[in-house]
N, C-alpha and C positions, 0 to 999 in steps of 0.2 A: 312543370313538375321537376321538380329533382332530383336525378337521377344518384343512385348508392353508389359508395364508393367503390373502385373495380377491388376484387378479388386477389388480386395478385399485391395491390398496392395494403390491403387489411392486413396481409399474410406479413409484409414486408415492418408495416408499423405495428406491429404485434408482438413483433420482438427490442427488447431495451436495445440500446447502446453499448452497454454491457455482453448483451447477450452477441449482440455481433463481433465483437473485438472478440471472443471465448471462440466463438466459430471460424473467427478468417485466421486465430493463430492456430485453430486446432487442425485446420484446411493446410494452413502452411508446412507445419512442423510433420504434418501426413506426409505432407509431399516431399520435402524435405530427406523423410529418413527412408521413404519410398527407393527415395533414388539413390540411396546409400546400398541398401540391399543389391537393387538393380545393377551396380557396377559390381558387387561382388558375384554374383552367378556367374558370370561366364566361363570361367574356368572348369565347373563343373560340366559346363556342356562342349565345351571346348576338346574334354577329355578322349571323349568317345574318336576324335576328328585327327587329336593327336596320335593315337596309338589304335589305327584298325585293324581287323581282319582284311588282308589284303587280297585274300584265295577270292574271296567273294565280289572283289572289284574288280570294273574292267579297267585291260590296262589303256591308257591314251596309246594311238598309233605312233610308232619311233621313237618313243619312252624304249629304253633299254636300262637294265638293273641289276648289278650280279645275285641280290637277292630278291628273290620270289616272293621271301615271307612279308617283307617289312620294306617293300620298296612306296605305297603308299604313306607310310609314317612319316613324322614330323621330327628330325633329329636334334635332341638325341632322345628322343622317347621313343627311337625307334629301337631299344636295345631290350633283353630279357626281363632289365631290371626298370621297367617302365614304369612300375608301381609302387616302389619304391621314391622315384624322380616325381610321381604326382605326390604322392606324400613329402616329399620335400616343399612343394608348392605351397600345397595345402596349407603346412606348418610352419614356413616361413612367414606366410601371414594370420597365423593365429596365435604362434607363440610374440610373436610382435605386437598382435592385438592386446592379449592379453597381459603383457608388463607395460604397453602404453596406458591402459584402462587405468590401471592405479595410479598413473602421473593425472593422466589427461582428467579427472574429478578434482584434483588441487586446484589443477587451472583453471580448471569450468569454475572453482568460486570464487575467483582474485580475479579474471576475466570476465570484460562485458559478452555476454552470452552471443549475441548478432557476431561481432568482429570473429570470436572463437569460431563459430561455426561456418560463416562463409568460409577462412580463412581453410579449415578443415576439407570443404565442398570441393574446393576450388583445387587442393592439392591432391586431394582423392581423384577428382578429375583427370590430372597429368598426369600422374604413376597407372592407372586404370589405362589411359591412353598410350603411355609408354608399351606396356606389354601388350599391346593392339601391334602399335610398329611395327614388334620384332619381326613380324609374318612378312611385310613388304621390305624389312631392311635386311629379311634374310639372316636369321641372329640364332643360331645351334648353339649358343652357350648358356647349360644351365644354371649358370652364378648371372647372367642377367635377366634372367626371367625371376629366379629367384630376389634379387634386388628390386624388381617392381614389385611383386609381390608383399616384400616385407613393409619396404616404405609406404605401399598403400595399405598395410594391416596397423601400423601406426599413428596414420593419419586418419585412418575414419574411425580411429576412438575419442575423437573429437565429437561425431555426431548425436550418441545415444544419451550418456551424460546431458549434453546442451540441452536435447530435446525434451526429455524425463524434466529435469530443470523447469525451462518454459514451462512446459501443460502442466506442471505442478503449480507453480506461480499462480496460474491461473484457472484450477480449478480445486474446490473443498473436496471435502472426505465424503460427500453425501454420496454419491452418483458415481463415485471416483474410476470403482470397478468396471461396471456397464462403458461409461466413454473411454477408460483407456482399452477396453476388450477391443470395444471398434476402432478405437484407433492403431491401439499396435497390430491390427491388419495391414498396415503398410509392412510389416517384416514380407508377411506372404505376399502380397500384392506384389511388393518390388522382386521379390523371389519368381514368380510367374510371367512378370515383364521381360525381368532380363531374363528367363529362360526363353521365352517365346523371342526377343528381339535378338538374342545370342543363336537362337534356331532356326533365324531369316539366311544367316549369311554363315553357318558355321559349315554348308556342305561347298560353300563357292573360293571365300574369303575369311577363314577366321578371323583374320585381324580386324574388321569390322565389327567382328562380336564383344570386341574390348571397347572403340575407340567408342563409336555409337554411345554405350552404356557413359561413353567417360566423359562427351560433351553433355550428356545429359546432366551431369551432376556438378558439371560444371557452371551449367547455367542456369540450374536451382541456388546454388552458392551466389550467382549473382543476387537474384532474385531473395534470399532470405538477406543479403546487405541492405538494399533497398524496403523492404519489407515487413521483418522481424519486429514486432513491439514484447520486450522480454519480459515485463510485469506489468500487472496491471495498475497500476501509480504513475506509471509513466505517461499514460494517456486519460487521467483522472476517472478509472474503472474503480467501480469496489471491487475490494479484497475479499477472497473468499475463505471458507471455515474451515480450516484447517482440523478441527477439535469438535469432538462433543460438547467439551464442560461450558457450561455458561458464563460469561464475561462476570468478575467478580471484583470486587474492590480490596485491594489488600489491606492490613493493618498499615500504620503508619510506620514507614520503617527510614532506616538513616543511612539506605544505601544509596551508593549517586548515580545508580540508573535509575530510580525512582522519583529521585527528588528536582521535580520539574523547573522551579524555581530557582535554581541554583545558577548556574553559569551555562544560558542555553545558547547554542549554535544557530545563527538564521541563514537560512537559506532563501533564496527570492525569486518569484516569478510572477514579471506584471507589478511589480513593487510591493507584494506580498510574502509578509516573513511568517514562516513555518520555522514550529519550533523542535528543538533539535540537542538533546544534550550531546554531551561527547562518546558516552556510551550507548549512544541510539544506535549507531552502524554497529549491526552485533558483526564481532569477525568468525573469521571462518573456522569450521570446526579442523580438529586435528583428524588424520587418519586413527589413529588409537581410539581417539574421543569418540567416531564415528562406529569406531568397533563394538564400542560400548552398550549404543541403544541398544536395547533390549529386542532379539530378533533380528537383528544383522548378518551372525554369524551361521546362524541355521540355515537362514534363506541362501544364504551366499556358499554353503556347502551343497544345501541343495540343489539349488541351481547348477553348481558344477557339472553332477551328474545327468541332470536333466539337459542340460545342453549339449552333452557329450551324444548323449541320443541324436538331441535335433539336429547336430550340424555333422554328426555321422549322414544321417537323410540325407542333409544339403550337398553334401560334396561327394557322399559314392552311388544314394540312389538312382544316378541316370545310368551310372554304369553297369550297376546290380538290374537295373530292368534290360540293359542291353545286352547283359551275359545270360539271363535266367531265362529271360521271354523274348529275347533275338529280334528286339524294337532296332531299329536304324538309329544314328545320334540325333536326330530331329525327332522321331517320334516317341526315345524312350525322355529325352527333355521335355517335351510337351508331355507324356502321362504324367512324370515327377510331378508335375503342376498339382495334380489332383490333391498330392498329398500335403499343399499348404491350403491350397483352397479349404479343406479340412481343420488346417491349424487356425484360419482365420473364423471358423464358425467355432472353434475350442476355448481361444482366444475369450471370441464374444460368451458364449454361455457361462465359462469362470470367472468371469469379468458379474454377470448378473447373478449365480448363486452366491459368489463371494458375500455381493451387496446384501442378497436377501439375507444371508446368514449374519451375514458378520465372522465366517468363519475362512479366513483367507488361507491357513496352512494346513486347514481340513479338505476343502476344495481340492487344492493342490496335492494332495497324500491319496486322496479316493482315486483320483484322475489317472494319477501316477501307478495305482495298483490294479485299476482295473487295463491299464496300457501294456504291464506285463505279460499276462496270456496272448493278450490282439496281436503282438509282434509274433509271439511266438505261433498263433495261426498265423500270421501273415506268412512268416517263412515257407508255411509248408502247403498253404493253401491259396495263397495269393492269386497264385497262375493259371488258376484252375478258370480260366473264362474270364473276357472280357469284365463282363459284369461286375463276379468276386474280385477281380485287382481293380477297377474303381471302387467298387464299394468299403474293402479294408483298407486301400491307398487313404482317403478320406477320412475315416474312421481311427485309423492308427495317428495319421495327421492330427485331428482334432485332440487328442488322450497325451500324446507326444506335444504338442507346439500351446495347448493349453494352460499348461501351469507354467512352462516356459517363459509366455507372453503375460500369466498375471503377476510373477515373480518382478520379473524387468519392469513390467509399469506399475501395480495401483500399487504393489507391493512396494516398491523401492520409494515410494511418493508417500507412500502411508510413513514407515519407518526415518525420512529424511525431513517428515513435517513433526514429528514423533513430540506428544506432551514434555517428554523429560526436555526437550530442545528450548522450550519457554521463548517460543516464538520464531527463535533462528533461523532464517530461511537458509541462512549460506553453509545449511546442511545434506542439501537437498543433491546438489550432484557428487559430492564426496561420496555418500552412501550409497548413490546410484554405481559409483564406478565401481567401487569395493563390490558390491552384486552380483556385474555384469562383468567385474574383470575377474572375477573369482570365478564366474562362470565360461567364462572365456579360456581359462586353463582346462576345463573341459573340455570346449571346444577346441582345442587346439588337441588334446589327449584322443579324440574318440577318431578323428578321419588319421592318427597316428596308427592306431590301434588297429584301426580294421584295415588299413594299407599292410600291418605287420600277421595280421590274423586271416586276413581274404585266402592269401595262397593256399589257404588247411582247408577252405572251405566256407562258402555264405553262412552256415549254419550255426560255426563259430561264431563269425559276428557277431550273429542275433544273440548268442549266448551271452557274450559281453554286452551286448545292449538292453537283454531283461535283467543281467546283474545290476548296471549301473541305475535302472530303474528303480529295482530294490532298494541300494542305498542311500537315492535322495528321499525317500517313503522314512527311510527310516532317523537321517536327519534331523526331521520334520515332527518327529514321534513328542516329542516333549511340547512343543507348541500346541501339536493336535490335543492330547493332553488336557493343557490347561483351555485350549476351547471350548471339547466337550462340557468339563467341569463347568465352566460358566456358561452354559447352558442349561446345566442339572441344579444352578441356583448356585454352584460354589462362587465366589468371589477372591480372589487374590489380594491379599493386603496390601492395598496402595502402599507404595513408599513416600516417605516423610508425611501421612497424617497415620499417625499409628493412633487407634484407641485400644487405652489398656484396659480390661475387664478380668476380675477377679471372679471365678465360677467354682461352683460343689463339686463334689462327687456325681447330681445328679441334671449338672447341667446349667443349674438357677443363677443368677450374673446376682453376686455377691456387691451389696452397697461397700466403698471405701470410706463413708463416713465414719470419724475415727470418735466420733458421739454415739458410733452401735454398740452391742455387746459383742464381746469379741468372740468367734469360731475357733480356732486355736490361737495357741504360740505364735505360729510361723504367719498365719495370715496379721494379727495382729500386727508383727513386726513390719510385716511390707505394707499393710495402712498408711502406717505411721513415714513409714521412708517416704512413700511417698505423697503421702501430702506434705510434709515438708519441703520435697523437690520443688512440688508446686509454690508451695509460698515464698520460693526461691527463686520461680521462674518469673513471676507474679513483682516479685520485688526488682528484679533485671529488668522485667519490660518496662516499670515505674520509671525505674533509671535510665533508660535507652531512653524512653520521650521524653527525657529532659533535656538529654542531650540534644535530641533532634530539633525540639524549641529552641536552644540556643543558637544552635547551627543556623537554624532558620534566621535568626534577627541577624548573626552575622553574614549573612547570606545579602538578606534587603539592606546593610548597609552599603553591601560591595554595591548591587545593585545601584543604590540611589546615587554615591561615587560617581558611576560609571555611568548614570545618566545624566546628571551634571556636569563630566567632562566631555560626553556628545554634545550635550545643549552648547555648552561654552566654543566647543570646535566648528559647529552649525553656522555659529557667528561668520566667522572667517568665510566657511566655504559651503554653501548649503544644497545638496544635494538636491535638487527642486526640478532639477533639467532632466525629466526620466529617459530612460531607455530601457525597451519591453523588449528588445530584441538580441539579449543574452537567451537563448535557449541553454547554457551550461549551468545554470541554478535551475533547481526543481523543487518547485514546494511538496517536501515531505510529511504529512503529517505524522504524530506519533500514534505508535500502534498500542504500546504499551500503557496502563492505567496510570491515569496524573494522579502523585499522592502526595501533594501539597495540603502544609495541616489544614482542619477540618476546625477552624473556631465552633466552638459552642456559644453562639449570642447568648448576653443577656439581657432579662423581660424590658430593661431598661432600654438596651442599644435599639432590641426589637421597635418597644415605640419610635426614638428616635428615628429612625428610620422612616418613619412614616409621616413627619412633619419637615417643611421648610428650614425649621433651624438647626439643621443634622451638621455638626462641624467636618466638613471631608478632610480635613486639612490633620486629621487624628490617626489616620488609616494609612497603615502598610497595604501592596500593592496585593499578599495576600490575604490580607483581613478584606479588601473592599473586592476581589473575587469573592469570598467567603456569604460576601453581602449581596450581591447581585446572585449569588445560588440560593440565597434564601427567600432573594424576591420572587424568584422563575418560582419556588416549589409553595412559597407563600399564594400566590396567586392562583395558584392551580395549573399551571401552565404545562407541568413537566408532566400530569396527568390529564391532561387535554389535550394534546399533543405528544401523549405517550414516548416522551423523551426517555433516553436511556440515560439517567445521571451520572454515566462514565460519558458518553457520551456531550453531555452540558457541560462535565468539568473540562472536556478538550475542547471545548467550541470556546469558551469564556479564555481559559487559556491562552490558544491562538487570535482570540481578538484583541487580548492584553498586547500581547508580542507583536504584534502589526499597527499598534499607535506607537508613535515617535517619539522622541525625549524633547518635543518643543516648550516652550519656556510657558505655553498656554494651552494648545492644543494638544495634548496629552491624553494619558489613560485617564488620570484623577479628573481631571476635565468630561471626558466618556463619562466615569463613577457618577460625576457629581450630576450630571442631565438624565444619570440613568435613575438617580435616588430622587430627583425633582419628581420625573416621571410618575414613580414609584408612591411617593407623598400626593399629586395631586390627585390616582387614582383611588384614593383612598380620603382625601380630601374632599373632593367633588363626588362620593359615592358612585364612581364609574361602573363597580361590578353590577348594581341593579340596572344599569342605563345602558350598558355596554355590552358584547357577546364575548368571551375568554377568547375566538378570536379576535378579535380586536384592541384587546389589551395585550397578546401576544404581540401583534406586531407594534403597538406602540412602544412595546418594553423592545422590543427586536432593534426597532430604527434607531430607539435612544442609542442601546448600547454602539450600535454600527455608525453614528450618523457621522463621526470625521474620523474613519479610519484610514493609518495610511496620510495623513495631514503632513505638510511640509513644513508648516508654519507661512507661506506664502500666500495671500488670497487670489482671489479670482482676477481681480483687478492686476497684480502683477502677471500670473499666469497668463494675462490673453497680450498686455504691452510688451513681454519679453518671449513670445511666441513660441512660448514651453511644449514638450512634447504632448501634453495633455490638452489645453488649449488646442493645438490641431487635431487631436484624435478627437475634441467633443465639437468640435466647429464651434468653439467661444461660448456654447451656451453650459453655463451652468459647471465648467470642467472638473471645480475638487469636489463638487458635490455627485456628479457624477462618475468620478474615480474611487469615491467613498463605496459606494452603490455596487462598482465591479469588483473592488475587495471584497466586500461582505457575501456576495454570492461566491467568490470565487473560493470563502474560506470553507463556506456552506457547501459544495460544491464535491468536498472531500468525504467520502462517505464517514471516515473519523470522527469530523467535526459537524456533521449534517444532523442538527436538532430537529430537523421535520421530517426525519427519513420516513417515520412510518404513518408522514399523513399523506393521506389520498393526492394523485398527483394533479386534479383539479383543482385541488382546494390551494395547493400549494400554489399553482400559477396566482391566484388571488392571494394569496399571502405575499408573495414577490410581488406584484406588481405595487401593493401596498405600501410594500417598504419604501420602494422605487420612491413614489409616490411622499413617503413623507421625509424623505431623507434630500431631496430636492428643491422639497417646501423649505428649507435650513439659508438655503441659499438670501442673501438679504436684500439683494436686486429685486428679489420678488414680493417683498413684505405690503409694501402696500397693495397689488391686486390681489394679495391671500385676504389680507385684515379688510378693506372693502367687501370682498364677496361675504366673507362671515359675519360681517355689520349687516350686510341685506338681510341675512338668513334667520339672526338671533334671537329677535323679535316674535317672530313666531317658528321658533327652533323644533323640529321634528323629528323623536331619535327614532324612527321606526321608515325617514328616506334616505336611504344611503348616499345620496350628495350631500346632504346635513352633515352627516356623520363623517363620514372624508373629511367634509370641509373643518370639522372641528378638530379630526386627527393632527390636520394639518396645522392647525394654531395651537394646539396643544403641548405639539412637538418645538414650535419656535418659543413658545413660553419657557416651554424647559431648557432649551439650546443658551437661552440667554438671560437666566431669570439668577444671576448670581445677586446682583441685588436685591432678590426679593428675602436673603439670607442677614444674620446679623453683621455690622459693620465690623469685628474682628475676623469675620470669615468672608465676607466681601470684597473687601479693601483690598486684602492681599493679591484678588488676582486681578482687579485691574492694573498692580504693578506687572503679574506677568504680561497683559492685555499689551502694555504700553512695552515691554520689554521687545515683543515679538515684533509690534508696531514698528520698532524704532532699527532693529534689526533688518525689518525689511527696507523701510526709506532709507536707508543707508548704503544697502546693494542696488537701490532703485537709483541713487547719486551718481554710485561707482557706476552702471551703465548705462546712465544717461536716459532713464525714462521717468517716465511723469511722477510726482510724489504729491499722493495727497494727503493736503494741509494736519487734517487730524492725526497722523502718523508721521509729522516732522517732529524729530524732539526738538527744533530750535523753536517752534511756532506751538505745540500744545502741550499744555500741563493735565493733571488729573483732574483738576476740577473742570477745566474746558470740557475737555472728554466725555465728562459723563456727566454732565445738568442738559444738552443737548439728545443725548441720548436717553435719557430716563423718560424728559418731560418730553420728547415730540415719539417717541419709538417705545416704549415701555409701560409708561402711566396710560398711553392711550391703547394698547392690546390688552392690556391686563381687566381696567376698566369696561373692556367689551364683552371680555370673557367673563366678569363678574355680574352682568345682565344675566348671564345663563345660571352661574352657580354666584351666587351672592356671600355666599359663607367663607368664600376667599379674601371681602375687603379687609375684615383685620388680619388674617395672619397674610396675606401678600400686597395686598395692595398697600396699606399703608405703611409700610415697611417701604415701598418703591416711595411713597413723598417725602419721609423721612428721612430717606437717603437723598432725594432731589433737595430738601434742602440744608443736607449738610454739605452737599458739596457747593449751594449755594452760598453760604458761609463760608468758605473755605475759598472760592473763588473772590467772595467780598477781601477775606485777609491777604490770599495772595497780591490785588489790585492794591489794598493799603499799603503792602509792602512795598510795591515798585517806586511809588509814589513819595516816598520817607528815602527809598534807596536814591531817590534823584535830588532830594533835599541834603540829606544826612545820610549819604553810602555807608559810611562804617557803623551808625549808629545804628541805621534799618537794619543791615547785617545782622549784627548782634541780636538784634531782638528778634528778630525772625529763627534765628538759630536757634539761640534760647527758647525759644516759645513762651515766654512770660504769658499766661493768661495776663494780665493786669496791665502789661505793657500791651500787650496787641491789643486789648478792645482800648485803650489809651489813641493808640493811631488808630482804629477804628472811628472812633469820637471825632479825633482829628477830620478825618476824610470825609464824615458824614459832614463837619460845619461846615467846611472848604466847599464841599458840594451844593448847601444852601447859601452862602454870599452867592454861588455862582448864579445860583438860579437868580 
């Protein structure tokens, strides 16, 4: 019996690939900022250690001290002005935070995110560990404490930005709220650590309460160099949704981030080119620019205030529970705990109403207003019982660290992925720092504030701290605002789609048809303005797609140039000897919509298309795109496979881009097997005989089946011991290299035509391809053409070995069926056939390996070439195949004899000529040049007698 799979292993395969890479950065990035928090605490607990009540201590035996009061203290905090000197502290690293924050978000976008942030880790680490030292190296000066303090308030404004950044990268707007709730729990989590791990050693060894927290974050810092993956493209993850609106096709426009065929950038991975205009790396936004989005300024005024709350909490609460409720410095640090524990449940709950509402600066304004009274009982009731000071510690935590913590993440992640951006991700930590460093001058204002306010009295404080509650509420008032509103049905007029509507007195949307009767004067007048406007606009767009057409042809000329002077440099030096182990090119795909023009076929090309004698050789590189999209949506394919036709135009796109400029092996070559394909399934009536899968994958392998092609064959690849050749152990290597481009381009969720087929189906789909794209290979021709000569006979399309097996000769018909086309469109490519041929026997000289005979230009001509090839390799597949579907002998097959024997003739004239040239060199010359019909069949005659005396 076989037993089910364990539990633990369903749980594990249950989740994508995707889904795990989302979890270990979101695991990281926790930990990460965990332990940024964590090296900041200790100062606050530290506090209590520095400046005691010393009535209360005992003193050590043979301690003598001229003062009583302050002979425990830590100098110079041992002076009146103690609180003042932790306000120094304090401030030293917040007002350094806070004018770091606005640099350190330039950098986070012009910086790889992993190097910024270890580099950050690692320096936070030292300065955190430096002011551990002081304690063992004996250090009373407060300009060096000061000085760790500041350098470390600069350097961990490296951590938030990065982080915000990352978990944006890789997570959408759906959920956003909810996981950053949980996640920005590391603020309190690391808050509770280092208080707890600062409360180990703050009554023995303060200076362990630094150093502890500083190797810790030091060797998270290791650990995100080693670790960090900062987007998801880097590890060929889908991208996630940043937007509501649904992916839409733009009009045709003439700007040159859109226009895909222009002058694209390749980048390569695995010899896979991904395409890339020059305004694909969008740059980074400006600080102003970032000011801009709609909602930055609010949140980042808010926040001020709100922060000034939380990181008052952070830095006097342990002290305010040791003055109020006469805790010890360990015990009043361990209850402060209570009140992030609270922030981290605050955190999460604004994080899931947000989501459910959709109302992030409503959330945020309720939280805020209902926080104002809770401090204000906290003050006066807090202490009343164990019980009440956990219960409001927690409570107030939660109302206080809540909007705080939705501010700093979904918020900052929403507005830095913001629609007006049109995609720009390297908005994402400029906006974040502008947020948090604007909120940051809060916090650097509020533990100012209540170091200068404490001496009047706690109650003061609180009074500044329901005030500043007040005015982020009210900040916020204008967003709130327009939330409600669009809840109540009102809608804000999107900017740049304005509809204009003319309305009564009672309401009714007035027609601009300037064909009605008019309503007044003035309505009249503006009819008229504007539909003229219109026919103005109407008459620009006319003229802009003229332009754009033009653009376009001179565009495929530079194009064609530029692939004939690759082809021509090829010769010299041909890139054929790969190496996969550049890891500094990355196949990027484009994110943005291909809007390369849209030909409208016509009825006429339509047929065309569907017959043998389709001239390729008529077609720009995007009219024969244009064609192969009209075969995917002709066939049914892109609705049987629920393709997204943005999606099909970047997958056809990138497989244009990843065939070569070789002299045969090309796109047009691709086109031309893709439209064979194309015509025989329509020829041989495949859709009643075949399943739509299965004419998927035959149209899939055509397009795919030599991408990525050298121009080299197999034959050289395995004698000159090419890097491909070893990686496929000699069997099958460029057909096999073909096979891992195509998946690798498919691979990219951008360009992934099957994304939303079921992912069994899919393994059969792929293996398919695999399967016919292998078949191509010509080593194997004869055990393919035998097995489907057994099977013909009594041919079965309802058993899938059948059906394979005809895939598979289907596909070699089409791979090399250019003779089955008319001799002005045939001819031409066995020159390139022989071009490539001769190219390679010619490198095969230069190094010395084997050269076979039919690819020496000294030993074959065109007619050798191809009467061998027709008649033993061509008339006989064809002729097999036309046992099945009979209706191929006149349009293919006979076209394959009639081309056998024109290059029979043609091989007869070349032999007359050699012949004449050995009698009469200058004469034969001439005539052969000339081409005199009347003289050549003249030495034909000749040769024919010569040959009967001989007999």
């Amino acid at each position: 019996m076989r037993t089910s799979l364990a539990p633990g292993i369903r749980l594990i395969t249950s989740f994508s690939r995707d889904s795990w890479y989302r979890g270990f950065t979101l695991l990281l990035t926790f930990l990460f900022y965990t332990s940024y928090h964590l090296s900041r605490k200790p100062i606050s607990i530290v506090k209590s250690e520095l400046h005691r009540n010393c009535s209360e201590v005992i003193r050590p035996p043979n301690f003598s001290s001229p003062n009583n009061e302050t002979w425990c203290d830590w100098p110079p905090f041992d002076q009146t002005n103690y609180q003042t000197l932790f306000g120094a502290l304090d401030n030293s690293f917040l007002v350094t935070y806070a004018i770091g924050m606005f640099i350190s978000g330039i950098f986070g976008e012009r910086l790889p995110l992993r190097y910024y942030l270890s580099t950050g880790m690692l320096l936070s680490g030292f300065f955190t560990t430096l002011f551990g030292f002081g304690f063992y190296w004996k250090i009373h000066s407060i300009w060096f404490y000061v000085f760790a303090q500041a350098m470390n308030g600069l350097v961990q404004t490296t951590g938030w930005p990065a982080v915000v950044a990352c978990v944006g990268n890789w997570f959408g707007k759906g959920k956003r709220g909810l996981i950053m709730g949980i996640w920005n729990s590391h603020t309190s989590v690391g808050n509770i650590l280092g208080s707890l791990i600062a409360g180990v050693f703050v009554s023995t060894s303060w200076g362990l309460s630094f150093i502890v927290p500083g190797i810790i974050i030091a060797v998270m810092g290791v650990v995100c160099f080693f670790f960090l993956v900062e987007k998801p493209e880097d590890v060929n993850c889908s991208l996630p949704q940043h937007h509501d609106l649904p992916e839409q096709e733009p009009l045709l426009r003439s700007s040159s981030n859109e226009e895909i065929f222009g002058s694209p950038a390749h980048n390569q991975v695995n010899g896979v080119r991904s395409v890339q205009v020059a305004s694909d790396e969008p740059e980074a936004i400006s600080f102003l620019g970032a000011l801009r989005i709609p909602g930055v300024v609010e949140f980042s005024l808010c926040l001020l205030f709100a922060k000034l709350v939380s990181y008052t909490f952070l830095y006097w609460l342990p002290l305010y529970i040791a003055n109020v409720a006469h805790f010890d410095a360990k015990g009043a640090g361990d209850m402060s705990t209570l009140f992030d524990v609270g922030g981290i449940l605050g955190g999460i709950f604004a994080g899931v109403i947000s989501d459910y509402t959709g109302g992030r600066a409503t959330t945020c304004c309720v939280m805020l207003v209902v926080a104002a009274p809770m401090l204000f009982l906290y003050n006066h009731i807090g202490q009343n019982g164990l019980a009440t000071t956990i219960g409001m510690l927690m409570f107030c935590g939660s109302l206080v660290n809540g909007p705080y913590a939705l501010i700093t993440t979904a918020v900052s992640a929403d507005l830095g992925t913001h629609e007006c951006l049109r995609g720009n991700a390297k908005a994402l930590s400029t906006v974040t720092a502008i947020i948090d460093g604007t909120g940051s001058i809060g916090a650097a204002l509020g533990p100012l504030l209540a170091g200068l306010i404490s001496p009047s009295g706690w109650n003061n404080v609180f009074y500044m701290l329901i005030t500043a509650d007040i005015l982020a509420c009210l900040f916020l008032s204008r967003l709130v605002f327009k939330e409600v509103r669009g809840w109540c049905g009102y809608y804000t007029r999107q900017r740049g789609n304005t509809a204009i509507m003319l309305m009564n007195q009672d309401g009714a949307i007035i027609s601009i048809d300037p064909t009605m009767p008019t309503n007044t004067q003035t309505i009249n007048e503006l009819k008229t303005e504007v539909t003229n406007r219109l026919a103005m606009l109407e008459k620009r767009v006319e003229l802009e797609g003229l332009k754009v057409v033009e653009i376009e042809k001179c565009k495929n000329d530079l194009k064609k140039l530029r692939d004939e002077m690759a082809s021509r440099s090829s010769r010299v030096n041909c890139p054929c000897k790969y190496n996969f182990s550049d890891d500094s090119k990355k196949l990027t795909p484009r994110r943005d919509v291909p809007s390369y023009p849209k030909y409208t076929l016509s009825q006429e090309t339509i047929e065309a298309l569907k017959k043998p004698t389709f001239d390729v050789w008529h077609w720009e590189h995007n009219e024969m795109l244009s064609c192969l999209e009209y075969m995917y949506h002709d066939l049914g394919l892109v609705k049987e496979f629920n393709i997204n036709p943005i999606t099909l135009k970047r997958w056809l796109l990138s497989i244009q881009e990843n065939y070569r400029s070789n002299p045969f092996h090309n796109f047009r070559h691709c086109f031309c097997v893709s439209q064979m394909m194309y015509g025989m399934i329509h020829l041989c009536n495949l859709q009643e005989k075949l399943t739509l899968t299965d004419m998927g994958i035959l149209m899939t392998a055509a397009v795919c089946h030599d991408l990525d092609h050298p121009g080299y064959n197999n034959t050289y690849q395995i004698n000159a011991r090419t890097e491909l050749a070893v990686r496929y152990n000699d069997i099958s290597p460029l057909e096999n290299h073909h096979c891992a481009v195509a998946f690798q381009i498919l691979s990219q969720p951008e360009c992934n035509i099957f994304a939303n087929v079921d992912p069994e189906v899919f393994k059969q789909i792929r293996q398919a391809i695999i399967t016919l794209i292998l078949a191509t290979d010509m080593a194997r021709h004869g055990e393919i053409l035998d097995s489907f000569k057994q099977k013909v006979d009594n041919f079965d399309f309802t058993n899938e070995e059948h059906v394979t097996c005809l895939k598979m000769v289907l596909i070699k018909c089409c791979d090399i069926s250019n003779e089955v086309r008319p001799t002005e469109v045939a001819e031409p490519w066995v020159d390139c056939l022989l071009e490539e041929y001769f190219m390679q026997s010619d490198r095969e000289k230069s190094e010395g390996l084997p050269v076979a005979p039919f690819m020496d230009r000294d030993k074959v001509t065109k007619a050798t070439a191809q009467i061998g090839f027709i008649k033993f390799v061509l008339i006989p597949m064809f002729e097999t195949v036309m046992k099945l579907f009979p209706q191929i002998e006149e349009i293919m097959v006979q076209p394959l004899r009639d081309s056998r024997d024109h290059y029979e003739e043609l091989k007869q004239i070349d032999d007359a000529m050699t012949e004449v040239n050995k009698a009469m060199p200058h004469w034969g010359q001439s005539v052969y040049e000339g081409r005199d019909p009347s003289l050549i069949r003249l030495v034909c005659c000749f040769k024919g007698q010569a040959s009967a005396r001989r007999s």
